[in-house]
KOLMI-569220 format. One record per residue: x, y, z of N, C-alpha, C, O in turn; residue in three letters. Coordinates in steps of 0.001 Angstrom, whole numbers, plus 500000, padded with zeros to 6 digits. Each point is the difference from the previous one (the first is absolute). Layout:
BEGIN
ATOM     n_X     n_Y     n_Z    ca_X    ca_Y    ca_Z     c_X     c_Y     c_Z     o_X     o_Y     o_Z  residuo
ATOM       X       Y       Z       X       Y       Z       X       Y       Z       X       Y       Z      ALA
...
REM end
This chain:
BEGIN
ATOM     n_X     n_Y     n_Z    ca_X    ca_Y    ca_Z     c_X     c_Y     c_Z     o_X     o_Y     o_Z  residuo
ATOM  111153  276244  829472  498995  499044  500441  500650  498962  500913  501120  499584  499703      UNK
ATOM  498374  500057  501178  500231  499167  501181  499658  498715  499399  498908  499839  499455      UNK
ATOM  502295  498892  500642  499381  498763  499817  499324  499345  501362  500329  500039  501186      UNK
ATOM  498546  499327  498083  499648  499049  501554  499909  498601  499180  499723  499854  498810      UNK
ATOM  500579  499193  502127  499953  498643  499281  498234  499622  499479  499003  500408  500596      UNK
ATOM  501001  499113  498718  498747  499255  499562  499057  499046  500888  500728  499294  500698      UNK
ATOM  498181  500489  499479  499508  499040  500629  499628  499053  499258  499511  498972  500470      UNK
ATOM  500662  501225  498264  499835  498466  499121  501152  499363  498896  500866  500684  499456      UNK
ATOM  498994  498273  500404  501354  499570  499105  499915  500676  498172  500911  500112  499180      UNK
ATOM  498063  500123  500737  500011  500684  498676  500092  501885  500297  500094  500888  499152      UNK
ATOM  499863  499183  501738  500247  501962  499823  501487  499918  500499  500804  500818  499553      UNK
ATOM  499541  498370  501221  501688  499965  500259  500614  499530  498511  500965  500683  499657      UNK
ATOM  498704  498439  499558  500572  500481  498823  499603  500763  498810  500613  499918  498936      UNK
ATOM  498260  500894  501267  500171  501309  499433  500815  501068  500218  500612  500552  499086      UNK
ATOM  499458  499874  502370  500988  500441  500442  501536  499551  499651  500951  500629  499536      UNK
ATOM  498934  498430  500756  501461  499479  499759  500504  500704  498389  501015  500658  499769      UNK
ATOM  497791  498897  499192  500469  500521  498692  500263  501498  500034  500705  500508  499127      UNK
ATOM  498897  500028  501591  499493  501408  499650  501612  500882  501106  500837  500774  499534      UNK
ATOM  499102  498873  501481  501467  500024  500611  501604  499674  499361  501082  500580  500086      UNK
ATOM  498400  498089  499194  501464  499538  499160  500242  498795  500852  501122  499546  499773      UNK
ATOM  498461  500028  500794  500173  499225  501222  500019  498670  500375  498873  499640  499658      UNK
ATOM  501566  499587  500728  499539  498372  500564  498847  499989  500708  499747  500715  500970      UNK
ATOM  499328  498196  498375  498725  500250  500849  500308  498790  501100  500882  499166  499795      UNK
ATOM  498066  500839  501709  500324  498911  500981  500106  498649  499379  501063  499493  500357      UNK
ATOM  498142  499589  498720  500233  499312  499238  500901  499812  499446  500384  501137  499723      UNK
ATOM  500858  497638  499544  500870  500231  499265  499424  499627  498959  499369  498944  500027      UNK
ATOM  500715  501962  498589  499414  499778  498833  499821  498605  499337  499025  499680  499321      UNK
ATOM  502132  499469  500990  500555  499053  499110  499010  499083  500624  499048  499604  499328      UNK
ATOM  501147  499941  502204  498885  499464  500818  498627  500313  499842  499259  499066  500307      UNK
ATOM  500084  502139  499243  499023  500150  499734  499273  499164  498603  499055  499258  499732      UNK
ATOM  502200  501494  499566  499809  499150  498208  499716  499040  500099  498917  499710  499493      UNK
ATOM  501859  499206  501209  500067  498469  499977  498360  499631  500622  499264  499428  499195      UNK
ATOM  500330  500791  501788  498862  500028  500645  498717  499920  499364  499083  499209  500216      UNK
ATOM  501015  501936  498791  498834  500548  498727  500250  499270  499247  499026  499429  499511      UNK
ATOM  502153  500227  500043  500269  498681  499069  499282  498406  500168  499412  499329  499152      UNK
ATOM  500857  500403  502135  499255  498754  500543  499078  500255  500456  499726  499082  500772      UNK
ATOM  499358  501832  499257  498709  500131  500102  499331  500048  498201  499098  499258  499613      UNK
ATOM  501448  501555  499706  499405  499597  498918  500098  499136  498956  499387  500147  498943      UNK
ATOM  501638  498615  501396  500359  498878  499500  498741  499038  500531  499222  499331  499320      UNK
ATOM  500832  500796  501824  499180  499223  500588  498346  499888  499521  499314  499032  499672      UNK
ATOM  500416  502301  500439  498693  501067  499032  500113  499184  498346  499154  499147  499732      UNK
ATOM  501558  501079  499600  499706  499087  498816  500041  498512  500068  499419  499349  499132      UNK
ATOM  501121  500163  501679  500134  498727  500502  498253  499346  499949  499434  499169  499290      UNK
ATOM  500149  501688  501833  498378  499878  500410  498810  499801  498836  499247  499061  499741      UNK
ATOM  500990  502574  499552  499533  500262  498381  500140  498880  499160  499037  499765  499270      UNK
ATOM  502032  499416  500657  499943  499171  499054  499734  498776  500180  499653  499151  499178      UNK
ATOM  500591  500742  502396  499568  498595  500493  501051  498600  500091  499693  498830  500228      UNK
ATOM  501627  501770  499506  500469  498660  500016  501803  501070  500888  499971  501208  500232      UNK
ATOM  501201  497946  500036  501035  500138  499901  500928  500426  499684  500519  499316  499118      UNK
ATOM  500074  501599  501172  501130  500697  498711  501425  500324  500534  500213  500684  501001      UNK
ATOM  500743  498739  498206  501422  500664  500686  500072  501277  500044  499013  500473  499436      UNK
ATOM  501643  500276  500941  500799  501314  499635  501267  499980  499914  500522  499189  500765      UNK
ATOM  500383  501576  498399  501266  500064  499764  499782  501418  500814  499029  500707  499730      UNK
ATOM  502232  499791  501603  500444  501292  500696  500869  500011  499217  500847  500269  500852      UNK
ATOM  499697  499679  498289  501254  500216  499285  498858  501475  498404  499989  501226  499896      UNK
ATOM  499517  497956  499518  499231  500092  498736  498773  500963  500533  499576  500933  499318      UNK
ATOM  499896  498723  502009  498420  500796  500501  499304  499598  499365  498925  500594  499916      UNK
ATOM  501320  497996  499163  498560  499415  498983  499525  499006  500376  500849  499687  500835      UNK
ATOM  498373  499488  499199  499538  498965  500175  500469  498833  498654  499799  500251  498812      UNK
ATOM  500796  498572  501661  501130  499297  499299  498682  498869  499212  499171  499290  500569      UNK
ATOM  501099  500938  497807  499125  499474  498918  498617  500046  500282  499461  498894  500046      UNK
ATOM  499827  502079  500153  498687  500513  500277  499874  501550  499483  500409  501009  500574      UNK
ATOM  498777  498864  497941  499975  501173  499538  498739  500455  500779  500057  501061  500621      UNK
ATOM  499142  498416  499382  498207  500582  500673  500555  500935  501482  499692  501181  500166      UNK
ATOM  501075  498105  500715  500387  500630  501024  500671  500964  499940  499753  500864  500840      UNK
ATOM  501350  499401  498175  500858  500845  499743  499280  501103  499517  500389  501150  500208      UNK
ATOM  498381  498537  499034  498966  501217  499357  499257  500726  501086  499589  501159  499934      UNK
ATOM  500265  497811  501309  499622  501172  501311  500816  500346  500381  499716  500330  501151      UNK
ATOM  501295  499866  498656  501235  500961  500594  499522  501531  500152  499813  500572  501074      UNK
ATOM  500036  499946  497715  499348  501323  500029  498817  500558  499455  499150  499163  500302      UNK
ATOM  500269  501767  499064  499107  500247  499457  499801  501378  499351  500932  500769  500234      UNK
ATOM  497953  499793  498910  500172  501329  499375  499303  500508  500967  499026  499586  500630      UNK
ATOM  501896  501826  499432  498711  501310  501135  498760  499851  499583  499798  499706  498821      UNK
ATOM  499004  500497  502200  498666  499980  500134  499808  501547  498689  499229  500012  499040      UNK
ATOM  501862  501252  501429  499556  501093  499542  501786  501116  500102  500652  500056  501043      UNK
ATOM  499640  500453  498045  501592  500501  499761  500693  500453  501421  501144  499754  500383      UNK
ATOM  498075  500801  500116  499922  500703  501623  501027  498854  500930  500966  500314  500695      UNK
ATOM  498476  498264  499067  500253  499142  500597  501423  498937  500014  500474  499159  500763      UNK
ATOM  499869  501455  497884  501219  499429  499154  500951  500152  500807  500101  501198  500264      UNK
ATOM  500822  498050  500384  501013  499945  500481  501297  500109  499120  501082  500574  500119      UNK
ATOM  498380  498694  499032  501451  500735  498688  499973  501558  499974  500774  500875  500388      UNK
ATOM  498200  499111  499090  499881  501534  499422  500616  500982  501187  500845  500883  499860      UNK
ATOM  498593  498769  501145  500429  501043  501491  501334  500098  499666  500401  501078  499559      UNK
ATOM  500499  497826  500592  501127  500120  500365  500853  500660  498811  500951  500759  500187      UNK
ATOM  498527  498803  498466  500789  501018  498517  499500  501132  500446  500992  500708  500175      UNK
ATOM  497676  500146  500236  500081  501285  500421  501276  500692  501292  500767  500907  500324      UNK
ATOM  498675  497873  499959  500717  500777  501420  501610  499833  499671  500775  500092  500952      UNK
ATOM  499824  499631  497539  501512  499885  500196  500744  499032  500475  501136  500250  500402      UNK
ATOM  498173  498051  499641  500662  499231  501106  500010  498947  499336  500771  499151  500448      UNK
ATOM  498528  500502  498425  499947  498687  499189  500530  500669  498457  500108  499270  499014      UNK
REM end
């Protein structure tokens, strides 16, 4: 199969996974990005201010915020844990 690059930033890193590969994005830069976008996102939700610790990835003496950190799958399919114990990687 012939690679061709992607025309969008999410099928270039499908590809990327699926190759073994560095996607155009650098991951770490990406992380951080999604990070301060969804800091910001609970920020909004709750209505007031919040530190973050980059060291910890928690939000510093704020349990309510720290509880939007993540959440349970909608449906097992969706489980990101689960994927990755199948798939051998967690």
């Amino acid at each position: 199969m012939r690679w061709m690059p992607s025309k969008t930033q999410h099928g270039n890193w499908l590809e990327s996974i699926a190759a073994n590969r560095q996607p155009i994005a650098p991951i770490q830069q990406s992380a951080r990005s999604l990070e301060a976008c969804a800091a910001a996102w609970i920020g909004m939700k709750l209505k007031r201010k919040l530190a973050w610790d980059v060291a910890t990835e928690m939000f510093v003496g704020d349990d309510a915020a720290n509880a939007l950190r993540g959440r349970q799958a909608r449906k097992p399919e969706y489980d990101f844990q689960l994927a990755m114990k199948r798939a051998g990687i967690a």
